[in-house]
N, C-alpha and C positions, 0 to 999 in steps of 0.2 A: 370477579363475577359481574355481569350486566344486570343491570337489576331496573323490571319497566317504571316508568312512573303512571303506568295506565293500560289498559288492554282493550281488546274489542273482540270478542267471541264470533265467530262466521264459524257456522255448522256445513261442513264442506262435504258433498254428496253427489250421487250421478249427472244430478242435474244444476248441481250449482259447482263445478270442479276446483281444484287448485290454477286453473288458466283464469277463470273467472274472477278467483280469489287478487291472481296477479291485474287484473282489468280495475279494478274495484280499491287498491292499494292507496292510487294519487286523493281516491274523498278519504278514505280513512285518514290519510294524513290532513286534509287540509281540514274535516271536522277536528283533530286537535290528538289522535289515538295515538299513543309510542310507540306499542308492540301490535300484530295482530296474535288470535288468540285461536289456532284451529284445533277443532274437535278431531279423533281419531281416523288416522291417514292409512293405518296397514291393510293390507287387504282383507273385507270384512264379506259377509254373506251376501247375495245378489240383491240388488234394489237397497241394501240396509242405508236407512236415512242417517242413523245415528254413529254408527260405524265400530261400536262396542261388543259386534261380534266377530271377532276377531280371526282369519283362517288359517293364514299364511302370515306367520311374523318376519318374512322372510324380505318381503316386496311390498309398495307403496301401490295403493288398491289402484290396477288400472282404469276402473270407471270415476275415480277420482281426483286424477290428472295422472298417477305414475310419479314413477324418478324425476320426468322431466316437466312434468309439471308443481313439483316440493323446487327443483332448481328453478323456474322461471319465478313461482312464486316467493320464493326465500330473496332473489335479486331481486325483483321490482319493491319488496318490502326492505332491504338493507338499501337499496339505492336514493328509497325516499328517507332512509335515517329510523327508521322501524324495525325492533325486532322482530323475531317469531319465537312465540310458544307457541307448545304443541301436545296434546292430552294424550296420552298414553295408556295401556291397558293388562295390569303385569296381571289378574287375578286369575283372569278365567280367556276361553276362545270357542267360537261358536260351532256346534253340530250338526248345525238343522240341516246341511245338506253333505253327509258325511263324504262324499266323496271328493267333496273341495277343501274339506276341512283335514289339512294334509299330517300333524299329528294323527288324530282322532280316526283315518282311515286306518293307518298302520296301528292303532292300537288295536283296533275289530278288526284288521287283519292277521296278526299276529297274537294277540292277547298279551299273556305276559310276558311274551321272548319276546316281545316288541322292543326295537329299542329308545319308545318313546314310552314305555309302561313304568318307567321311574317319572315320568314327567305330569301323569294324571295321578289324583288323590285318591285310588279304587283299593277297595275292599275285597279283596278277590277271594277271600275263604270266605266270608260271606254271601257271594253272589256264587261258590261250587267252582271258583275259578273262571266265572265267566262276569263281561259289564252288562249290566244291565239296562235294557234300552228301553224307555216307556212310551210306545208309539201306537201298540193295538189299540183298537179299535172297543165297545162296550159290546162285541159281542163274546169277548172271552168273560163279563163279570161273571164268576163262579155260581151256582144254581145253592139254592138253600141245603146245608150239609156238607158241602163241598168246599177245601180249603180251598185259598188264594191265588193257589196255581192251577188249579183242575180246571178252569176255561181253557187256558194258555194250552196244556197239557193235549185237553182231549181234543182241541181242532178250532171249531170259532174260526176266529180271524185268523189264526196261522194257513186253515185252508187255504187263503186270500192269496199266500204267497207263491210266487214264480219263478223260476231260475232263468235268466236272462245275458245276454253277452252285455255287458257295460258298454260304453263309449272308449274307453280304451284298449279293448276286444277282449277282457277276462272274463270270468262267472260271473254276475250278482246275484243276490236277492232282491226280488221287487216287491213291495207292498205298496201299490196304490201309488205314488210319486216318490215313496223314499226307494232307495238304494244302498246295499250295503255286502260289503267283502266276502266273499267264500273263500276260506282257508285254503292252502294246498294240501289234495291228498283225501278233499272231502265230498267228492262228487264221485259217484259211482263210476270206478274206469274199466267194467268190462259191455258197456253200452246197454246197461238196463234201463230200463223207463226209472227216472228219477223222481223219486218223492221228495218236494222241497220242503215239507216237514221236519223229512228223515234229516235230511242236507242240516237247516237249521239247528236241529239236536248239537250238530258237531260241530257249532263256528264257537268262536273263543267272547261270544257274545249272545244274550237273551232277548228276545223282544217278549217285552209282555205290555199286557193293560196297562193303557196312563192311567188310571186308579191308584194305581201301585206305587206310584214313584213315591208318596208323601211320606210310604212310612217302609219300601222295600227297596228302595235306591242304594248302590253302593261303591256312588259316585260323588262326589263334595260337585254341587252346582254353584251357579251365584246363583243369591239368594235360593227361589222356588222355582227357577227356570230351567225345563231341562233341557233347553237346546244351548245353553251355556256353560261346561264343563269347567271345574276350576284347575288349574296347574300347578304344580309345586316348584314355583319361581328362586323358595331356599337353596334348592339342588344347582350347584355352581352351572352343570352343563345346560342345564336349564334356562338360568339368567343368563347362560353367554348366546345362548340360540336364537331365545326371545329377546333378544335385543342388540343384535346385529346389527338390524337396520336402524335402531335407533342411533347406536353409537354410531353408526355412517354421518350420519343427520350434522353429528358436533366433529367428526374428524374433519369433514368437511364442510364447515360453516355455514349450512343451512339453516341449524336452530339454534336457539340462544336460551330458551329452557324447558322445561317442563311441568304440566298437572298431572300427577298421577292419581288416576283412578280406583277409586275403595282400595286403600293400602288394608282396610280393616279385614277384610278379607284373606291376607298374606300371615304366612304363620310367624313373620318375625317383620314385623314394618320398620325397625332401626337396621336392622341387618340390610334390608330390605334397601332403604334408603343410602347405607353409606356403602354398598353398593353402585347404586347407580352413581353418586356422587363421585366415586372414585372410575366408572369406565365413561363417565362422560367431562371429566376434568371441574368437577366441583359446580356445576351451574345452576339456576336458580330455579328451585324445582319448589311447586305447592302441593299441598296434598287435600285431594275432596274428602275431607273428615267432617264430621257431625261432633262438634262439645257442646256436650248439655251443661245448662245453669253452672255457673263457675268452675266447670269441668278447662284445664290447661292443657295442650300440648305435653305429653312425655318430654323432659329434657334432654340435651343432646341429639333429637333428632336430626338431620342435615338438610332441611326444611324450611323455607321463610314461613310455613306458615299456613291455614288453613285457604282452600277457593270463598270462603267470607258467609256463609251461610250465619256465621256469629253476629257479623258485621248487620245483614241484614234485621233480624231479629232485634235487634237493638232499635235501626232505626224504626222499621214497623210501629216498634212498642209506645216511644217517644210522640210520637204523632196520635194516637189513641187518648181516647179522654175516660180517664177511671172514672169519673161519675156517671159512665154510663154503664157501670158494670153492675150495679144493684137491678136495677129495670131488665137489663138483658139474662141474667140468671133469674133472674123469675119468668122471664118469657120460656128460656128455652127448660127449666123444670113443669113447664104446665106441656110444653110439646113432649118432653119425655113420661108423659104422664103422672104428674105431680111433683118427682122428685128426681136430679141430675143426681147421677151417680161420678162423684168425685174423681179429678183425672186420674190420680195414684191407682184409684180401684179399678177403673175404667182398662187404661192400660197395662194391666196387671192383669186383668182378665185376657184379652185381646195378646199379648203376649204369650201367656198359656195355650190359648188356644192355639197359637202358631206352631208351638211349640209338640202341642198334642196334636197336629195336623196335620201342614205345609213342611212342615222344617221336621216331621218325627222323626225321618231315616236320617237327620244329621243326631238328636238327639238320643233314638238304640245305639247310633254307632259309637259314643260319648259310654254308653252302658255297656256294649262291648270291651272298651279297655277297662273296666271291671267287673269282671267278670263273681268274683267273689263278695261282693255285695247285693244283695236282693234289694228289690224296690231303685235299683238305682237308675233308670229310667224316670221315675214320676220327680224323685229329687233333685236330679238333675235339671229338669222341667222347670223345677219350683224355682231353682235359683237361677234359673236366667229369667225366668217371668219377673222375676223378684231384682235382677241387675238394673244399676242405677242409671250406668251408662252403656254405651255400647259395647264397649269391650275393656278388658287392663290390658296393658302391657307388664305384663312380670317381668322384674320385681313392681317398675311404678304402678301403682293400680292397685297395691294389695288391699288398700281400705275399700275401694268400689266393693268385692268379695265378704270384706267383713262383713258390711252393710247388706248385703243379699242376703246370705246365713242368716244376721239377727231375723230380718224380717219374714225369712222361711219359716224361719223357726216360731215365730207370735203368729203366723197364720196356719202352718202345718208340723205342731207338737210332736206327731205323731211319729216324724222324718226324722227324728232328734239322732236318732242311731245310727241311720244313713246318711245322715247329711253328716255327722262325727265321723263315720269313715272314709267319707271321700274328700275333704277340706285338709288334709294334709296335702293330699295330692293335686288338689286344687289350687293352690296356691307353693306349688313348688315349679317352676320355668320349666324346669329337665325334663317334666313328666308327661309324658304327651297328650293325658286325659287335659294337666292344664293348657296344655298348647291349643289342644284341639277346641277345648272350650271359650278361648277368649276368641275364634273363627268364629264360634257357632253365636255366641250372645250376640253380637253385632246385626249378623244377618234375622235375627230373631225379634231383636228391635225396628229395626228397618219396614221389616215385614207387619209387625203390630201393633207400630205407631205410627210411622209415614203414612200407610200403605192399607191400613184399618181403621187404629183410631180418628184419625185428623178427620176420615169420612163419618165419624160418628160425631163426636167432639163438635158442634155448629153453632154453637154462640155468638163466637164472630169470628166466622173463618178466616178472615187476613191473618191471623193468628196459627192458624192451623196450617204453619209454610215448616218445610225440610229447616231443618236445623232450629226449630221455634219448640217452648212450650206455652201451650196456649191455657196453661193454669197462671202464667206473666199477663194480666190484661194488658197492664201499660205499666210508662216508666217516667219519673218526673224527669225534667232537662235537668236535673242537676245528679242524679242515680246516671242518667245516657253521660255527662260532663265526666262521671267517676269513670266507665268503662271506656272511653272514649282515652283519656287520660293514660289509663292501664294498658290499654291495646298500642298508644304510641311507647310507650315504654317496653315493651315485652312480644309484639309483633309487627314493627312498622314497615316492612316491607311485604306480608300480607296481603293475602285478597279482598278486598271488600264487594259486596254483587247487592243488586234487587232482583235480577232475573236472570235463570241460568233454565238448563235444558231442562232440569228435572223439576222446576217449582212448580208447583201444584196453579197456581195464578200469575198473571204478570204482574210485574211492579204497579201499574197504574189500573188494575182490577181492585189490589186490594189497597191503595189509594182511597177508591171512593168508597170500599165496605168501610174504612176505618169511620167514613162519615156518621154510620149508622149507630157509633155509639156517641155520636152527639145527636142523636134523634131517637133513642131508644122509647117510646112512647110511638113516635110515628111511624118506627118500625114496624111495633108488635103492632098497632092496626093495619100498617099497610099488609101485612104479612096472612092474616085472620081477613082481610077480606079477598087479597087473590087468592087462598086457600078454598076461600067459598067457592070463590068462581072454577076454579079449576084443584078437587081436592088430590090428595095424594096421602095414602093409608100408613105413613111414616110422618111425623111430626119431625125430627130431626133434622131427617132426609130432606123432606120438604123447605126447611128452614135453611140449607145449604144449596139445592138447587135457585130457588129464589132470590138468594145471595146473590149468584152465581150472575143469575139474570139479568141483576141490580149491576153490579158491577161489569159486568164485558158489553152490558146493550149500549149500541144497538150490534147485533151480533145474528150469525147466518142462523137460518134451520138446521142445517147438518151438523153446524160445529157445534150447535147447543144440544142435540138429539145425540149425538160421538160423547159430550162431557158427562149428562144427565145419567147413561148407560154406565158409563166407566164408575162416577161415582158411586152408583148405587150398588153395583157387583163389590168395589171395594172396600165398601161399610159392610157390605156383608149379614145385614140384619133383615132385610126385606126380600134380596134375592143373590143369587151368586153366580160368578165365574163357572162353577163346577156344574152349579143346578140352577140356572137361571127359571127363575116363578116370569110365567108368561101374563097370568093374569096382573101381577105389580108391573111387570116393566108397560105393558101397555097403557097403564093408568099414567105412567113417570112420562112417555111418549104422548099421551096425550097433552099432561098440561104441556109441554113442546110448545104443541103441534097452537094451543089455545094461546099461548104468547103471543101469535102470529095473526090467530085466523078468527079469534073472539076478539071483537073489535072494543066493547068495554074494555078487557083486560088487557088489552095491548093499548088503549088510550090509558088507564092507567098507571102500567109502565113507564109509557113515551114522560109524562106527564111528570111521574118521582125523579125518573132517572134525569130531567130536566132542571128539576127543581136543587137536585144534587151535584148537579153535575162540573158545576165551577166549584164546588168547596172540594170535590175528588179533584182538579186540576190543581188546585192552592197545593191539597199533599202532595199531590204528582209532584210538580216542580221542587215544596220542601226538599221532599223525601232526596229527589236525586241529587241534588246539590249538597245538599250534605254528604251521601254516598260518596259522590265525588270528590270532597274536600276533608273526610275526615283521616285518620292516620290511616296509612294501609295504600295497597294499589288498585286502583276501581277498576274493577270491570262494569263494560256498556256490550251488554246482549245487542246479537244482532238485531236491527231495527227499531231497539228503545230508546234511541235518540228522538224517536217520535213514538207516541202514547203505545203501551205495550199491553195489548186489552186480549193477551190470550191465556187460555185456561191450559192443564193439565197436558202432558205429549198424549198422542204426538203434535198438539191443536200450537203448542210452542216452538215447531220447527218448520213452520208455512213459510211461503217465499217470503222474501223480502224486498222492497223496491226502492231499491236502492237510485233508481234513476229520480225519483221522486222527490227522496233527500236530498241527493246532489242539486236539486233545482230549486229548492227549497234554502238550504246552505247558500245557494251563491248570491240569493235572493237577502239574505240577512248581510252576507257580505257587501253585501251594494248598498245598502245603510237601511234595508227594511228597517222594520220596528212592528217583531208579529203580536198580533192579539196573541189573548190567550182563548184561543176555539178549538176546536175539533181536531183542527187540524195536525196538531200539537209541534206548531212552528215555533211555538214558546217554547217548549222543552228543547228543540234544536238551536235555541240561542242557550237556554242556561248550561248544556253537555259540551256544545264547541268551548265556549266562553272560558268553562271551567278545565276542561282538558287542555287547551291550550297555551293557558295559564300557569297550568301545574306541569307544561312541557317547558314552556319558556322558561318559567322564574322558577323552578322547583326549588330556589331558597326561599323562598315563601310559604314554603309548608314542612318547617323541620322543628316545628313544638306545636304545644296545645294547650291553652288555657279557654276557660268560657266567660262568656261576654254575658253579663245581667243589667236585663232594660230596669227601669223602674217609671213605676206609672202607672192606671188603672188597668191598662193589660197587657202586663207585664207574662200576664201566666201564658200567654198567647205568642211568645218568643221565644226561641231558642237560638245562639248565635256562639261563635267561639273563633277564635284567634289562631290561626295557622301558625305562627310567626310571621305576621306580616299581610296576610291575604286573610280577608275574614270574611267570614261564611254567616250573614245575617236571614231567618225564615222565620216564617208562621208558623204554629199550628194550632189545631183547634178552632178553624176557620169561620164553622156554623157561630159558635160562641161570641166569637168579635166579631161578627156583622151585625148581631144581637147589641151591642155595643153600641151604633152606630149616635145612639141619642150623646152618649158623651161628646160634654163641650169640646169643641174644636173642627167642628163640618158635622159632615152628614155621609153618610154610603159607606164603601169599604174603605176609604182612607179615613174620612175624619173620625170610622170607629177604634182606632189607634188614638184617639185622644193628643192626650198630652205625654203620652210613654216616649218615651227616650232610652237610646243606648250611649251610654261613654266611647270614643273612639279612642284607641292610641293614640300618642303626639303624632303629629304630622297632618297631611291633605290626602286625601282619598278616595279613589275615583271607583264608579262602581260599573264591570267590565261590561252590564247586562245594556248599560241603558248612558252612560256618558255621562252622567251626575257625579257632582262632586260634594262629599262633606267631611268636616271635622267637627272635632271636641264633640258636643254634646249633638247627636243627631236626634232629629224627631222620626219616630217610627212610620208617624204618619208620612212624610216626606219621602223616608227611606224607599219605603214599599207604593208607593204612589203609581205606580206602572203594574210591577210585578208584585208577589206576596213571597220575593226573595232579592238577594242582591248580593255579587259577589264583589267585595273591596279590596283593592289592591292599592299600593301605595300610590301616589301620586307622579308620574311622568316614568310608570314600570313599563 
């Protein structure tokens, strides 16, 4: 097995192709990259940026370069000595334009003689033997009295429909832009005037009100999206179909491994995996998994190992200063009106509601397979609101279950007899309620923790990132030393990341929020006076947009008016997705718009974010260098080799300029020596430095011990011993400038004092900057340039 010492994420799309990808190959090698790292290549929906709706598993999406352009890019990436990974998409494949979406046609063509109707998750005595399609319009909502179907029924938006010849010269149905199959045999054949109502009665498919989908679907989606269908990947013919062209990929030496995509989603994620392990020859596959707090990998997986969401969280934590966690929970209890309500209860709410909501039609369908227990709906509910983690895998995982039951049970007494008849079969593999239900808690979590709480949750949102909990404020270097330790023992060939498609921030957004809890006093003023200036009838909300501001300025109008909108639908407490309150979001658009055009409050701004804005670079640099050097294989998002100041998708997948880098790179290769500004020419010496590094001498990162300074600030280092290569940083920036009176200079070096770190035996050269030291280094020294330094042995 190939296994990377590093990767580089490039989001391959219409407009940046796999030719591109091949053009762009020679800088990724010479910044220092092993492998390149492309997001999904099959053929996905028209325009799709991201390419995780998936149509045709059959072909490599033409607008994306095609066959020949995987072959041009896979050579120009092997030629320079670079693998390829490749994200992959076993869960689900996209609808929203069903006549491309070549399953999903023949399944609404045929219904259940389909012979793709084994390959989708449908319920079909539930839906009367038909899929149901959530696409009307609000003019079928049902009139007072009137059940859930009698819009549908009596006309509304069915009137809307047309029977039309398709592009491939057969029947359709047309509603407005979609299109969809007419059976054969269903259109009147002795030339009557056709009523396309009538027609629609008889397709092997329903369209009704998107109302309906949350709690009348009976269709397994990912997650709450219904133009995302899931697949049943278990079914052998299934895995041999949908993944054809993947195993093309490794028959013929184009790729070298794989990320796969929400395994949590698949009804059997080890089956699942040694699977593919055995039709792709064993190769070196990660899985996008979410582990909460001490939560491990199931063993025996065929796995290196999670995309590094763990990895992250860690470092975030490390860099954060727990003394400012007293000040900021009394700030954000007076924003939530006196008293924060505790993350456990928070998210436990917020899950229920998903539950009771978005996700209801997965959890009747859970009540359907028993049918002979009453209440078993609300219980059900209870105990995914109540799961600790995302999902078990049965047998491993049977304690997560235990632990949901106890605490059903100390909140909802009253379940005690329902939740006793369904926990045999809950915790039995064979059963399909348990099967079903380790799909459903994952996407339940996702949905009311990612995706809800983290938008409520705003104390210090750096915290509130995918795979984080932000009841962790921070973490000492010597707790980050212990998992750091465990992670080279038990996952060292692993992903580590700060920035990937789906974070909510970019690595160096929440860099500078981390600042704010060494300024927790300046905060909560700064916070209470642009409040004045520009209010906003959420104190939370508020508290998180502001963040927002703090961290990504200086930053466009659109992209901040696209984040502000998104957040505040997905908190869900001031306005929604479903019902958007026009009067809130135009007050949330206003301050925007006041960021901008009220010249106080935007000289205010310009002015913190100024004042902060080197202590957010100090983390930036920390943060990634250690990313880069701790156990595990680093990923570098596209374009985070310089400062990565974007918020939430799609704001995380904007060009990248890479001509810029390259000019920039060849500039340090000619012996620059970049400040550290704006520009973040610094970060592009410490990512080449260290990638290059860990390509060349990768026997300089095969153990891990940590390095303790000692000194007056001491507390403001973090450092650790690769085997050989040592990873020397700051953190807590604000604090040691604060320092600065200690004997030994003045400014940010002589506020290092007289602290020292012990070095291994030997001479040591440090890769960032051409200084050499041994034995006893002075910090102040060390860091005298930068507020990092990567050490390698002498004459490596």
């Amino acid at each position: 097995m190939k296994i990377p010492k590093s990767t580089y994420r490039i989001q391959v799309r219409p407009s940046f192709d796999l030719h591109e990808v091949s053009r762009q190959v020679d800088y990724l090698g010479s910044l220092g990259a092993d492998w390149v790292y492309l997001s999904p290549l099959l053929a996905a929906e028209p325009d799709s940026d991201h390419g995780y709706d998936v149509i045709d598993h059959s072909r490599i999406d033409a607008s994306r370069g095609g066959a020949e352009g995987l072959a041009a890019a896979a050579k120009a990436a092997h030629d320079a000595g670079l693998g390829v990974l490749i994200d992959i998409v076993p869960n689900h494949v996209g609808t929203a334009t069903p006549a491309l979406s070549v399953w999903w046609w023949d399944l609404l063509l045929h219904g259940r003689e389909s012979r793709y109707a084994e390959a989708f998750d449908v319920d079909w005595d539930f839906g009367n033997g038909k899929v149901r399609i959530p696409v009307l319009g609000d003019d079928d909502i049902p009139q007072p009295g009137e059940s859930p179907q009698a819009g549908d029924r009596l006309g509304g938006e069915l009137a809307k429909l047309t029977v039309e010849t398709g592009d491939d010269g057969t029947p359709v149905l047309r509603y407005y832009d979609n299109r969809f199959p007419i059976a054969p045999g269903t259109l009147p054949a002795d030339g009557t005037e056709i009523d396309p109502i009538a027609v629609h009665a008889r397709q092997n498919y329903e369209l009704m009100n998107w109302r309906r989908a949350d709690a009348e679907l009976n269709f397994r989606r990912f997650f709450g999206v219904n133009t995302l269908a899931g697949i049943r990947v278990e079914v052998p013919w299934v895995f041999d179909e949908s993944h054809q062209e993947i195993v093309r990929w490794f028959d013929e030496g184009l790729a070298d491994g794989l990320r796969v995509d929400h395994p949590d989603g698949l009804l059997d994620p080890k089956h699942y995996l040694d699977q593919l392990a055995e039709a792709t020859g064993g190769t070196y596959v990660l899985v996008e998994k979410i582990l909460e707090s001490g939560e491990a990998l199931p063993q025996g997986w065929a796995t290196a190992g999670t995309t590094g969401y763990d990895a992250l969280a860690d470092i975030d934590r490390v860099l954060v200063d727990g003394k400012g966690q007293q000040t900021l929970d009394e700030l954000d209890a007076r924003l939530c009106g006196g008293e924060r309500e505790p993350w456990k209860e928070l998210i436990h709410g917020t899950k229920r509601a998903i539950a009771d909501g978005l996700l209801r039609s997965e959890v009747l369908r859970l009540a359907r397979l028993a049918p002979d227990v009453d209440d078993a709906a609300d219980a059900i509910a209870e105990l995914i609101a109540n799961f600790p983690v995302y999902r078990s895998y049965l047998p491993d995982g049977a304690q997560h279950l235990e632990e949901s039951v106890e605490e059903s049970l100390r909140r909802r007494p009253e379940l005690e007899g329902v939740i006793t008849a369904l926990v045999p079969r809950l915790g039995n593999p064979e059963d399909p309620l348990a099967q079903r239900f380790q799909q459903t808690s994952g996407m339940v979590m996702a949905k009311g923790v990612e995706d809800t709480a983290f938008y409520r949750f705003t104390r210090l949102t750096s915290l509130t990132e995918v795979g984080g909990d932000p009841s962790e404020f921070a973490i000492t270097p010597d707790e980050f030393h212990r998992r750091q330790w465990e992670r080279e023992q038990q996952a060292p060939t692993a992903m580590t990341t700060l920035s990937t498609h789906d974070t909510k921030r970019g690595e160096d957004v929440r860099a500078r929020i981390d600042v704010l809890a060494e300024l927790p006093e300046e905060w909560a003023g700064l916070l209470a006076e642009v409040s004045g200036l520009s209010p906003l009838p959420d104190g939370p909300l508020s508290n998180l947009i502001w963040q927002a501001v703090v961290g990504a300025w200086p930053i466009s109008r659109d992209r901040l008016h696209a984040y502000a909108e998104k957040a505040a639908r997905e908190a869900g407490n001031s306005t929604m997705w479903t019902a958007p309150d026009a009067k809130f979001e135009g007050a949330l658009h206003a301050l925007v718009d006041a960021c901008f055009d009220n010249q106080k409050l935007n000289s205010i701004l310009t002015e913190f974010v100024h004042r902060i804005e080197p202590f957010g670079w100090s983390n930036s640099l920390s943060a990634k260098l250690i990313q880069l050097t701790t156990p595990g294989v680093p990923d570098v998002y596209q374009g985070s080799e310089l400062w990565e100041t974007s918020l939430v998708d799609p704001d995380n997948r904007r060009v990248v300029d890479f001509e810029a880098r390259r000019a920039l790179l060849a500039e340090i290769d000619a012996g620059k020596r970049p400040v550290i500004d704006e520009t973040g020419a610094a970060k592009l010496l410490v990512v080449s430095r260290a990638l290059r590094l860990k390509r060349d001498r990768s026997e300089l990162f095969s153990g891990y011990r940590a390095l303790d300074a000692e000194g007056p600030a001491r507390e403001h280092f973090i450092g650790f011993d690769r085997g050989g290569a040592l990873t020397l940083a700051t953190r807590l920036p604000v604090g040691l400038t604060g320092r600065a009176s200690i004997p030994g200079g003045v400014g940010n070096t002589g506020s290092w004092g007289t602290t020292s770190v012990t070095l291994p035996s030997g001479t040591f050269i440090d890769t960032l900057t051409g200084r050499t030291f041994a034995g006893q280094a002075r910090l102040a020294d060390v860091f005298a340039e930068y507020p990092v330094a990567l050490l390698a042995p002498e004459g490596f």
